[in-house]
C-alpha positions as CSV (number, residue, x, y, z in Angstrom):
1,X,15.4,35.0,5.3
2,X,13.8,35.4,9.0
3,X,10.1,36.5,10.0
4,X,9.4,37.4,13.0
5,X,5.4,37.6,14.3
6,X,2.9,36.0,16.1
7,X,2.5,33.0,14.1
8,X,-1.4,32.2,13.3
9,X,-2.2,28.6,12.8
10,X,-5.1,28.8,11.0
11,X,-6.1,25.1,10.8
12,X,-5.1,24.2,14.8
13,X,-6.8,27.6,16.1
14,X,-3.8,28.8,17.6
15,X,-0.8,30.8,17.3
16,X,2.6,30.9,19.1
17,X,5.5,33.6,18.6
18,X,8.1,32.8,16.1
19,X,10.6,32.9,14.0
20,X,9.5,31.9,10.3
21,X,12.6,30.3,7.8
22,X,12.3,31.3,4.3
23,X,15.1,29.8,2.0
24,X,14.6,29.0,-2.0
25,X,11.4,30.6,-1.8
26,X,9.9,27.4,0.5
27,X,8.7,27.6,3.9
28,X,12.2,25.6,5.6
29,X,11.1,26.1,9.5
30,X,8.4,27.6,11.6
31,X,11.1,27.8,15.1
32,X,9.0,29.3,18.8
33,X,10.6,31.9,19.8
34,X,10.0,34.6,22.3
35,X,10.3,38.3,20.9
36,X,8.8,41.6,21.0
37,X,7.2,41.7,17.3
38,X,3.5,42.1,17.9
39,X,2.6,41.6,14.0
40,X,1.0,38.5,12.8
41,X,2.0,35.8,10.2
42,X,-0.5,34.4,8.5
43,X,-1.1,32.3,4.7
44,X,-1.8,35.3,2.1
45,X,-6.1,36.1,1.0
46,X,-6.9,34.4,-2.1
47,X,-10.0,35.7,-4.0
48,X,-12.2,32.5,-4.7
49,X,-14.0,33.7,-7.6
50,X,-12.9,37.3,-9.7
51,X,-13.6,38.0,-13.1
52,X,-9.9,40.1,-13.7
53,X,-11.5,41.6,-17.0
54,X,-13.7,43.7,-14.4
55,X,-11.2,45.3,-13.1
56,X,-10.5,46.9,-16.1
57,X,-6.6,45.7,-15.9
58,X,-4.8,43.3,-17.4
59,X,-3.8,40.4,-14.9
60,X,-0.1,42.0,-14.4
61,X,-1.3,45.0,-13.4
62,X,-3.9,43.8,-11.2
63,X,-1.1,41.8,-9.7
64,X,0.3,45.5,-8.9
65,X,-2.8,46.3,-6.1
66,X,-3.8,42.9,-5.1
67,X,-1.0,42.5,-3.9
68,X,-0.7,45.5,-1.5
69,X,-3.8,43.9,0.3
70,X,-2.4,40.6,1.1
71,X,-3.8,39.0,-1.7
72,X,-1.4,36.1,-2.9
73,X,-3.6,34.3,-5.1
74,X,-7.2,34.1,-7.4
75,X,-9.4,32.1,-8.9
76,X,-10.0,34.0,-12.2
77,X,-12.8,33.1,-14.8
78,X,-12.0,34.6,-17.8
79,X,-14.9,34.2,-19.3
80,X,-15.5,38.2,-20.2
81,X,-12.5,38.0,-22.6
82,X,-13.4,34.7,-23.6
83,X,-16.9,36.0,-24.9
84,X,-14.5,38.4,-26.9
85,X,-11.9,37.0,-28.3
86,X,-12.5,32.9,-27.5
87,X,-9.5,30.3,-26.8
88,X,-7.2,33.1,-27.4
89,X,-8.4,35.6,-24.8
90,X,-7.9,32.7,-22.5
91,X,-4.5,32.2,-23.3
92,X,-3.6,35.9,-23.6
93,X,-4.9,36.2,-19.7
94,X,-3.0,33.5,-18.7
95,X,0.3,34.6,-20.4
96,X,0.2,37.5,-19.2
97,X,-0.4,36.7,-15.1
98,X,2.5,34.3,-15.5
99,X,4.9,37.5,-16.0
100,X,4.4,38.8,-12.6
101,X,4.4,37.0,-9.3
102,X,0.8,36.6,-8.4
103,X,-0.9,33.4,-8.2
104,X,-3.6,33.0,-11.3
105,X,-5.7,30.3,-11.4
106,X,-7.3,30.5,-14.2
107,X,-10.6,28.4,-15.3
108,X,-12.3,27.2,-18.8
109,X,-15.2,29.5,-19.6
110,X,-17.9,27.3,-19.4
111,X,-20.5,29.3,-21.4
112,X,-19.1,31.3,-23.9
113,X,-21.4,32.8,-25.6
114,X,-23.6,33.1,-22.3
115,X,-26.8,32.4,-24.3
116,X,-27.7,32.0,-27.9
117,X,-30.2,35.1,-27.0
118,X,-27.0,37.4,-27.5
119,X,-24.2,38.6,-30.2
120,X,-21.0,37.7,-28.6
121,X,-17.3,37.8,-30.3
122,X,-16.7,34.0,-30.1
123,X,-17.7,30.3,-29.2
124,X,-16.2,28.0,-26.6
125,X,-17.8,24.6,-27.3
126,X,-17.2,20.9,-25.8
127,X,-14.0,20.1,-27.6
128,X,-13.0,23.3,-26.7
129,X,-13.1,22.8,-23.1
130,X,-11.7,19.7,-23.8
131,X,-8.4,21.5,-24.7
132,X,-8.6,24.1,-22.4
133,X,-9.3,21.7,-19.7
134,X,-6.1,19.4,-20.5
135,X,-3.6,22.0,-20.5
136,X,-1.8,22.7,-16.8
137,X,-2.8,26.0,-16.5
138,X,-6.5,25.7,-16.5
139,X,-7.5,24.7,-13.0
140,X,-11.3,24.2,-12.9
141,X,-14.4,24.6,-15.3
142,X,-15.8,28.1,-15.0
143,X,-19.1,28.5,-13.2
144,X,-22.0,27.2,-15.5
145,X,-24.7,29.7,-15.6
146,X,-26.3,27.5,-17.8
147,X,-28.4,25.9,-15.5
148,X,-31.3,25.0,-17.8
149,X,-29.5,23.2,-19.7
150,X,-28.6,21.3,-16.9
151,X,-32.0,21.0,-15.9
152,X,-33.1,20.0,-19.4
153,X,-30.2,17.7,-19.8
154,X,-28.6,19.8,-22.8
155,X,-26.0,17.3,-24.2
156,X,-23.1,19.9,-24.5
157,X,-23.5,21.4,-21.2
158,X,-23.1,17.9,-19.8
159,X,-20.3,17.4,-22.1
160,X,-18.2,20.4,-20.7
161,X,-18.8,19.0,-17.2
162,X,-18.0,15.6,-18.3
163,X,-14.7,16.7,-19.2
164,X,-14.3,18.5,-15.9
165,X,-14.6,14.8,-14.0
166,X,-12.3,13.6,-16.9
167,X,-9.6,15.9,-15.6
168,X,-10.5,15.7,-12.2
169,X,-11.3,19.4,-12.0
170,X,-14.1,21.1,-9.9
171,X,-17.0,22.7,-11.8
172,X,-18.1,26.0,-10.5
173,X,-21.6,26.7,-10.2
174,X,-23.7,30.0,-11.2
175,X,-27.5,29.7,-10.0
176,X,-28.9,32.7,-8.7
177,X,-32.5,32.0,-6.8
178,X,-32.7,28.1,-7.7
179,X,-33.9,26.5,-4.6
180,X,-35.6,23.0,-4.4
181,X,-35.3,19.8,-6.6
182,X,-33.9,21.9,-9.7
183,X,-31.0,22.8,-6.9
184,X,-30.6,19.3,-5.9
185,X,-30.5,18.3,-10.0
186,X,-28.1,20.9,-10.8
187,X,-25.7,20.0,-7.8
188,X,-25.9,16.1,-8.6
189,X,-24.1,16.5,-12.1
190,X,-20.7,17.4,-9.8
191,X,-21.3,21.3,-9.6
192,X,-19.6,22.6,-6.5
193,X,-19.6,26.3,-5.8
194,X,-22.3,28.6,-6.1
195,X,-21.6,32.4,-5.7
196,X,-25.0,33.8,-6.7
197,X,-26.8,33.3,-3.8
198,X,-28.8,36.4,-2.6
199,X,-30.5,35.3,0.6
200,X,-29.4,33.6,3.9
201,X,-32.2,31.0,3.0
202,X,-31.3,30.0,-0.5
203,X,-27.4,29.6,0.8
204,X,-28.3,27.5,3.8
205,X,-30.2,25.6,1.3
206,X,-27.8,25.0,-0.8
207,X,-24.8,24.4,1.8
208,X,-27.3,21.5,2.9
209,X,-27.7,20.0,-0.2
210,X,-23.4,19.6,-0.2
211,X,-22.6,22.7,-2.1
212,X,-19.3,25.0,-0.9
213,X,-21.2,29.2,-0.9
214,X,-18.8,31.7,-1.7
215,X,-20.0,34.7,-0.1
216,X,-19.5,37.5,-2.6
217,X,-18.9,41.4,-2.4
218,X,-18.0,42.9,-5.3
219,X,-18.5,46.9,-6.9
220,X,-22.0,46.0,-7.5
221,X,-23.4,42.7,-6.2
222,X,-22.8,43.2,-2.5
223,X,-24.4,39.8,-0.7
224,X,-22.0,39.8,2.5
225,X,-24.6,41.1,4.7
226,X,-27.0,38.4,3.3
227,X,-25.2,35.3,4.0
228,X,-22.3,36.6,6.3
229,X,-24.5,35.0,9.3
230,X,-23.7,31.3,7.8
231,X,-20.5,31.6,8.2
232,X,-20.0,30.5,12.0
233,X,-21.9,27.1,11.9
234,X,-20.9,26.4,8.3
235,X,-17.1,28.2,7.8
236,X,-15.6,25.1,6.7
237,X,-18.1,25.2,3.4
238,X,-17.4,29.0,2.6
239,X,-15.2,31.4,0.9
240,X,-14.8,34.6,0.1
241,X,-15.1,36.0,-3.5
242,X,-15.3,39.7,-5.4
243,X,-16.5,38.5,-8.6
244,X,-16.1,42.0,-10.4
245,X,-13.9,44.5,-8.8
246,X,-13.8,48.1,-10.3
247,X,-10.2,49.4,-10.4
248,X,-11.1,52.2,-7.6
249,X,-12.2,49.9,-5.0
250,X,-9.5,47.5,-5.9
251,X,-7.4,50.5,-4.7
252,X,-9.1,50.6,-1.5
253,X,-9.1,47.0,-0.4
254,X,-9.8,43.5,-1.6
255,X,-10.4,40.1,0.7
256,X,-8.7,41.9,3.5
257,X,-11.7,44.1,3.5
258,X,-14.5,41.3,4.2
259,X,-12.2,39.4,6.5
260,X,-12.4,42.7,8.6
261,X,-15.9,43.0,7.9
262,X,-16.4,40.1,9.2
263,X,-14.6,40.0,12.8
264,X,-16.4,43.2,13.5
265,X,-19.7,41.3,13.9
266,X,-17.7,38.9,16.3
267,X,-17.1,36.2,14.2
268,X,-14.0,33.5,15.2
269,X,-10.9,34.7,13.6
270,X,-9.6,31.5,12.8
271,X,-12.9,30.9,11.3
272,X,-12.7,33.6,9.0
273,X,-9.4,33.4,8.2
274,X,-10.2,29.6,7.0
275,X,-12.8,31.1,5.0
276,X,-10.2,33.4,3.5
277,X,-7.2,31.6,2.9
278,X,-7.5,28.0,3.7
279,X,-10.4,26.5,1.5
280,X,-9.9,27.8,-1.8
281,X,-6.4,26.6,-1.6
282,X,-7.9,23.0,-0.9
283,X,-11.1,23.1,-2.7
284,X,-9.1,24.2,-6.3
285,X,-5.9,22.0,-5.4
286,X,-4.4,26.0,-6.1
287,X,-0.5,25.8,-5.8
288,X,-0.3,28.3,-2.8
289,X,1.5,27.7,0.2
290,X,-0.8,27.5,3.4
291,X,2.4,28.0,6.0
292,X,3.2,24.6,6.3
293,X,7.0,23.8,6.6
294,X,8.0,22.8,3.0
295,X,5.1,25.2,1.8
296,X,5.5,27.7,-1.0
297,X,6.5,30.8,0.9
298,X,3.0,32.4,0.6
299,X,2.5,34.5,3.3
300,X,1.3,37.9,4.8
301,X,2.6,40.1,8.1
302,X,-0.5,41.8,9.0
303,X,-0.4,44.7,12.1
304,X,-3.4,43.0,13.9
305,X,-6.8,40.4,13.6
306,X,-9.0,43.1,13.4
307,X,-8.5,45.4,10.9
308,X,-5.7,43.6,8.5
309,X,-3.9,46.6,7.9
310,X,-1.4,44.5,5.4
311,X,2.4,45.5,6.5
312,X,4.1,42.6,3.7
313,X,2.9,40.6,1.2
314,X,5.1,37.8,0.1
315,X,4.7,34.9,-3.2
316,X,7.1,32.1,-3.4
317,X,9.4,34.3,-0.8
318,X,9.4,37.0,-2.7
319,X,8.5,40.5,-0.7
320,X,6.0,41.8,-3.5
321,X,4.2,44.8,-1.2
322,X,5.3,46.3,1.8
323,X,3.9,49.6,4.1
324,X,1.8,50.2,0.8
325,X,4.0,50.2,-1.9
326,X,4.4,47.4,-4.5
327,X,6.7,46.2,-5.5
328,X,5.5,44.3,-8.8
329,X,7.1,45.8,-11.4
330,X,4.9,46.6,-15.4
331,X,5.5,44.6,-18.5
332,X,4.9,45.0,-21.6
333,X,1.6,43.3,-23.3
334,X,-0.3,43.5,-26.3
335,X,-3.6,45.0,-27.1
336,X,-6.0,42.3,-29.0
337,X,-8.9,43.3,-29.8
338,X,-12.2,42.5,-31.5
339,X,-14.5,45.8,-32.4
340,X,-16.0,46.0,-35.9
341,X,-19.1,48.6,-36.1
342,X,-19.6,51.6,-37.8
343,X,-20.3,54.8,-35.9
344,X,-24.0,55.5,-35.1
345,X,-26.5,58.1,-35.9
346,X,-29.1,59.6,-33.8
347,X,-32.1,57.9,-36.2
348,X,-30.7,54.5,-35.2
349,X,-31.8,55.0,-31.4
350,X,-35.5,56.2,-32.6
351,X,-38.5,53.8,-31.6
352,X,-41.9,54.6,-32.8
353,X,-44.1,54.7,-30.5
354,X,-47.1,51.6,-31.2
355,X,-48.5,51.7,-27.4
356,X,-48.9,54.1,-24.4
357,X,-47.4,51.3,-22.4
358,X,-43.7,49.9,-22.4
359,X,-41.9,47.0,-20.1
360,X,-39.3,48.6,-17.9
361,X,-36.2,47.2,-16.5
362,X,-36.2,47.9,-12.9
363,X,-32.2,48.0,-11.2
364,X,-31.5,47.1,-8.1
365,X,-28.8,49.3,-6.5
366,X,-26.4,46.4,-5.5
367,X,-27.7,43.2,-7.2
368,X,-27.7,41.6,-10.2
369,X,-31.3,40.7,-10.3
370,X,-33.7,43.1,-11.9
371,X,-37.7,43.3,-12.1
372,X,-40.0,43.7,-14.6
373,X,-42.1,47.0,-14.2
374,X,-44.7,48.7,-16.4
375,X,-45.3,52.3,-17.1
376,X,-47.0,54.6,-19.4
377,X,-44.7,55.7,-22.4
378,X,-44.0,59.1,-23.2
379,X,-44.0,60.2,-26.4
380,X,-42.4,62.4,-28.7
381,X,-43.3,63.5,-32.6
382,X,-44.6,59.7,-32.5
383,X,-41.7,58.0,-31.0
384,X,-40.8,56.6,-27.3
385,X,-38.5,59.0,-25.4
386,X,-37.1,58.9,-21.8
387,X,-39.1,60.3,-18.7
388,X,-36.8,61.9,-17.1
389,X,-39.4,63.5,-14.4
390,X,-40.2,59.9,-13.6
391,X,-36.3,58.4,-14.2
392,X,-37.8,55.9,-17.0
393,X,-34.2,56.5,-19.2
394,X,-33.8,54.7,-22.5
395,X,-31.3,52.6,-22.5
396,X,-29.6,50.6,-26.2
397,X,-27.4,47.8,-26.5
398,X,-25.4,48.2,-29.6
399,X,-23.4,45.3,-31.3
400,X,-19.7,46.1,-31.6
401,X,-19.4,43.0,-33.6
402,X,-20.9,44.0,-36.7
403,X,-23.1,46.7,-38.0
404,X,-26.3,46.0,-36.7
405,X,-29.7,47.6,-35.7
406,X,-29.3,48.8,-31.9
407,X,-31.7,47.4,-29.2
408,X,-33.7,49.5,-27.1
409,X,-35.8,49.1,-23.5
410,X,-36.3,51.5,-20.7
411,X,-34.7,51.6,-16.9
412,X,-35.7,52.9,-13.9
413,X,-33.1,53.7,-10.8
414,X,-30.3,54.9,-12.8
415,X,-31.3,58.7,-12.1
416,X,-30.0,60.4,-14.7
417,X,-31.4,64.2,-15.3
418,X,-29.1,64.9,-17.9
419,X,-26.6,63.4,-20.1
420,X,-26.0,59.7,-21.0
421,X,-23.7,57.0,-19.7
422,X,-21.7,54.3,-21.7
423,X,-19.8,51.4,-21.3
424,X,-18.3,48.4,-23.8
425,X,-18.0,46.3,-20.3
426,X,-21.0,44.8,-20.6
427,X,-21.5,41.2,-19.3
428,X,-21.2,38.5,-20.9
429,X,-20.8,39.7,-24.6
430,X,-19.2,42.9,-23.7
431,X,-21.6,44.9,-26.8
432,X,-22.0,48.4,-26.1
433,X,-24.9,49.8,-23.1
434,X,-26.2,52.8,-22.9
435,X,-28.5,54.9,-20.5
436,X,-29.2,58.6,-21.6
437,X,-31.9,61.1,-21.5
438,X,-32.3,61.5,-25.1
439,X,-31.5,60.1,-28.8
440,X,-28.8,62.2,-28.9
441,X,-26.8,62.5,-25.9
442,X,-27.3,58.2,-26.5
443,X,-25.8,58.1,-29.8
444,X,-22.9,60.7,-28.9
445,X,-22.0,58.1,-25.8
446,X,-22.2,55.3,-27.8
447,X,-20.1,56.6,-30.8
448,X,-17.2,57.7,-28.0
449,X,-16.8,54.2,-27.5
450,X,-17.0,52.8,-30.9
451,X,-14.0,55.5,-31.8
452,X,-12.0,54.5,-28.6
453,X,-12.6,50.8,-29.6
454,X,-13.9,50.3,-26.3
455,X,-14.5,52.1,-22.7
456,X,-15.9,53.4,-20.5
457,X,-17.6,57.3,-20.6
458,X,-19.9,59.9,-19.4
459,X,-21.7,62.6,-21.9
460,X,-23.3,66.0,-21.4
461,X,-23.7,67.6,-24.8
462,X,-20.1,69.1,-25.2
463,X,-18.3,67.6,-22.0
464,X,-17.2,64.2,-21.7
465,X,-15.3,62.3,-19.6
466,X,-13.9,59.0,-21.3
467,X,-11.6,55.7,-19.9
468,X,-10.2,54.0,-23.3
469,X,-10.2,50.2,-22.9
470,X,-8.1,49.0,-26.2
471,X,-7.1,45.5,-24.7
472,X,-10.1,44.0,-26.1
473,X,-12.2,46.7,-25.7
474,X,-12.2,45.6,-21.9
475,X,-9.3,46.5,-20.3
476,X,-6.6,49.4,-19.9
477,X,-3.5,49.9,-21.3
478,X,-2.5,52.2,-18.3
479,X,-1.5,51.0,-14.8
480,X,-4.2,50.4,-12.2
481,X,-3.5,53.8,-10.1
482,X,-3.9,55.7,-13.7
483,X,-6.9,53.8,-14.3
484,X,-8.6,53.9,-11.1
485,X,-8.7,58.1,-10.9
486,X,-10.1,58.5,-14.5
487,X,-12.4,55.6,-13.8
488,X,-13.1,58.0,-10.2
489,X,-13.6,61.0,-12.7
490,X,-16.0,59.2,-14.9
491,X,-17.7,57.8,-12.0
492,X,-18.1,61.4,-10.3
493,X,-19.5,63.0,-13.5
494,X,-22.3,60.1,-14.2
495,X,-23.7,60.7,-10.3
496,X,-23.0,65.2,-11.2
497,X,-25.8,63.8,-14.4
498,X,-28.3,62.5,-11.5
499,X,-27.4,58.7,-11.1
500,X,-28.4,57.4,-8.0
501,X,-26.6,54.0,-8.0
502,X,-23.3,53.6,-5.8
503,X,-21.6,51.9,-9.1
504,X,-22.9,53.4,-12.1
505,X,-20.7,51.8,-14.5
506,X,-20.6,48.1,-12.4
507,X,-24.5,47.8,-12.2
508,X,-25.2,49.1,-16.0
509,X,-22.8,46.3,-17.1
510,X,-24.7,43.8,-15.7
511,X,-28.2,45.3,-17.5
512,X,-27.5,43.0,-20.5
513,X,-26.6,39.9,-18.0
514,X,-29.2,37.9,-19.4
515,X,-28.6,34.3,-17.2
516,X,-29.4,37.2,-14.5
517,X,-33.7,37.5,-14.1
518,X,-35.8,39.2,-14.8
519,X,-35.3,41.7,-17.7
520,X,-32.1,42.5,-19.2
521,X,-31.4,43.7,-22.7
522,X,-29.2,42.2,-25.2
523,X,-28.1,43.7,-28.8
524,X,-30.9,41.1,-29.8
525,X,-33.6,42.3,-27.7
526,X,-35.4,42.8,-24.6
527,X,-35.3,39.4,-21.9
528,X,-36.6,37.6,-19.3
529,X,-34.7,35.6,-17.5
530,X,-37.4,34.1,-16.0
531,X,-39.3,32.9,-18.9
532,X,-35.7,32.8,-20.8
533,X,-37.2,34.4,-23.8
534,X,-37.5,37.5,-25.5
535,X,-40.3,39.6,-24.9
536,X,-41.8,43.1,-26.4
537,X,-41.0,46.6,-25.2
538,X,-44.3,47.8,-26.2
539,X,-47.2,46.4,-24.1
């Protein structure tokens, strides 16, 4: 097989016209050779840190759009399944991406469950990663977002990244806002990446103290405007990540998106293209061809260096996507899961009101990181209801594991003037969260989900809109196109209720993200991240 383009060496900071040999699925010559082809040839976008689970498809069909963005390639935590269904969520992800053509690289969930502050599905302890860590197909230990227990020495978090070094495996980091000698402490024991950083200063920080900064700009978190700046003096220490990708932006764009994003401010191309699809391949030791002659045949034909408008898409010589259409084809798969509770009543969301003053969870549209607010409670035939006038919403947490009392706290920036929205994607545990105007338009979200075994839905007394998630109450069963409109629909109807956030769905799954400060809720209770303890809704 013969490409023809303007061949981009990404590495040298040139580029010559050629003629690109593919036989066998290896890269067998890159000949010069004068020609009229003005597209560009260039080693395919990997995604240096994505969370596949968030995408609401199974790896395969994830494969299916990444792939029509010039995406050859991913490092995927799968730690969201993990927390679900343990070891065997692992494996299951990692079965299934082998069946299509797309490059998995798939890590050990270092912290499964997230915190002992929580009700998750399973536990992924030392000896664990010790077997997860040993087998081939696990390329790195999963970023450790327990960083007090690095801090504080915790022997089983040094154990996991003990057997990282054992393996000789990098160690991803997770350490939103840690700055100073508790950076420096956390970065000695061999941690490598951190994609958490939300400020220019805490990533030049960081980059100083040795660590690689994955800038990150997912359907929530958004920090590419934040550290984006870094990137010329310190490209050879960066990547590019989504972290959690809903399914109707991953039908938009992925990587490509950022890399255009990024020459638009007049950064060096071949500095964001090494950014792109150079240094994950080296920094993971990922088995992706970088357009070297006797190179996997990994490669993309883009229409120009400005916008990346992807015209092929090729893995191992295979042409996967081309002019928009992909060509990965479905397979089959199975549909674990792990939901075990009892539908709900609307007495199980009541709160009696003890004080006029309640602890609120302020969101921040497009971060992680919440605040800890106050406000005067209203109250209703003696218990605590949402202020609507003043968007204070209640919002639950409900176990999905077991039958269990439901959690309760109050948010502010959601928006809501009517209705309630749900989700069972709810990092890290993936227990039910809810944010509704009243007890019952709550419980009726909340008991949509428990009857779908998982989801995703919006509620307005006798209208819903609903996105089953039966693969472990996480993921679709339908293709990513079919998955992305009703996830659209849903989307639509929870900002028709009021809500204010660009990402309803993405930002309320991170409200019970407790490694995240301040306060988050978990099925246990209300937290603070920042004292990392649990602390009373009722002031």
């Amino acid at each position: 097989m013969k490409i023809l383009g303007q061949f981009v060496d990404i590495e040298n900071k040139g580029g010559f016209s050629a003629e690109v040999i593919v036989e066998n699925g290896k890269i067998l010559s890159i000949n010069k050779k004068e020609h009229n082809v003005k597209n560009y040839i260039l080693p395919g976008f990997v995604d240096a840190h994505i969370h596949i689970e968030s995408s609401m498809l199974v790896p395969s069909e994830f494969a299916r759009l990444a792939v029509l963005h010039g995406t050859v390639a991913t490092i995927s935590d799968p730690h969201e399944i993990a927390n679900v269904l343990g070891k065997q969520g692992v494996y299951y992800m990692i079965e299934n991406g082998k069946k299509v053509p797309l490059k998995f690289h798939f890590g050990a969930p270092s912290c499964v469950p997230a915190t002992s502050f929580e009700t998750a599905g399973a536990v992924i302890d030392s000896e664990d990663i010790k077997e997860l860590l040993a087998n081939d197909d696990i390329n790195y230990l999963a970023e450790m977002m327990n960083y007090p227990g690095v801090l504080f020495d915790d022997d089983e978090v040094l154990k996991k990244i003990a057997w990282a070094k054992h393996f000789n495996k990098p160690v991803d980091g997770h350490a939103p806002g840690l700055r100073g000698k508790d950076a420096k402490k956390y970065i000695s024991v061999g941690i490598s990446t951190d994609h958490e950083c939300f400020s220019y200063d805490e990533a030049k920080e960081k980059l100083s103290y040795g660590m690689k900064i994955l800038i990150r700009e997912g359907s929530a978190a958004k920090n590419f405007e934040a550290l984006i700046n870094l990137l010329p003096k310190h490209y050879e220490n960066m990547m590019f990540c989504s972290d959690d990708k809903h399914p109707d932006d991953l039908i938009v764009g992925h990587i490509n998106q950022l890399c255009a994003r990024a020459i638009a401010k007049g950064i060096d191309v071949f500095k964001v293209l090494q950014s792109a699809c150079i240094n994950p391949v080296k920094h993971y030791n990922m088995n992706v061809g970088l357009l070297n002659i006797g190179d996997d045949a990994d490669f993309i034909v883009v229409e120009d260096l400005n916008d990346f408008k992807v015209l092929q898409t090729y893995i191992n010589g295979e042409l996967v996507a081309e002019n928009g259409q992909s060509f990965v084809k479905s397979v089959p798969f199975e549909k674990p899961n792990n939901f075990n509770v009892s539908l709900k009543s609307v007495e199980d969301f009541k709160v009696t009101a003890t004080s006029g003053n309640v602890r609120v969870i302020e969101a921040l549209d497009g971060e992680l990181i919440t605040n800890e607010i106050h406000a005067s409670a209203v109250i209703k035939d003696g218990n605590l209801t949402s202020d609507i006038e003043n968007d204070i919403l209640k919002m639950t947490v409900v176990n999905r594991y077991q039958d269990a009392q439901p959690s309760i706290a109050f948010i502010k920036n959601f928006g809501l003037k009517k209705g309630a929205i749900a989700s069972s994607v709810a990092h890290d545990c993936h227990n039910i969260v809810v944010v509704g105007t009243s007890d019952e338009e709550i419980c009726n979200a909340v008991n949509l989900i428990i009857k779908n075994k998982g989801g995703v839905c919006a509620v307005n007394g006798e209208k819903q809109k609903n996105l089953a998630l039966p693969v472990a109450g996480i993921m679709s069963d339908k293709n990513g196109w079919e998955t992305g409109k009703a996830y659209q629909e849903i989307d639509a109807m929870a900002k028709e209720l009021g809500c204010t956030l660009r990402a309803p769905f993405m930002s309320l799954s991170f409200m019970a993200l407790l490694v995240i400060p301040d306060l988050k809720l978990s099925d246990k209770g209300l937290f603070s991240g920042n004292k990392f303890e649990f602390v009373d809704l009722q002031l």
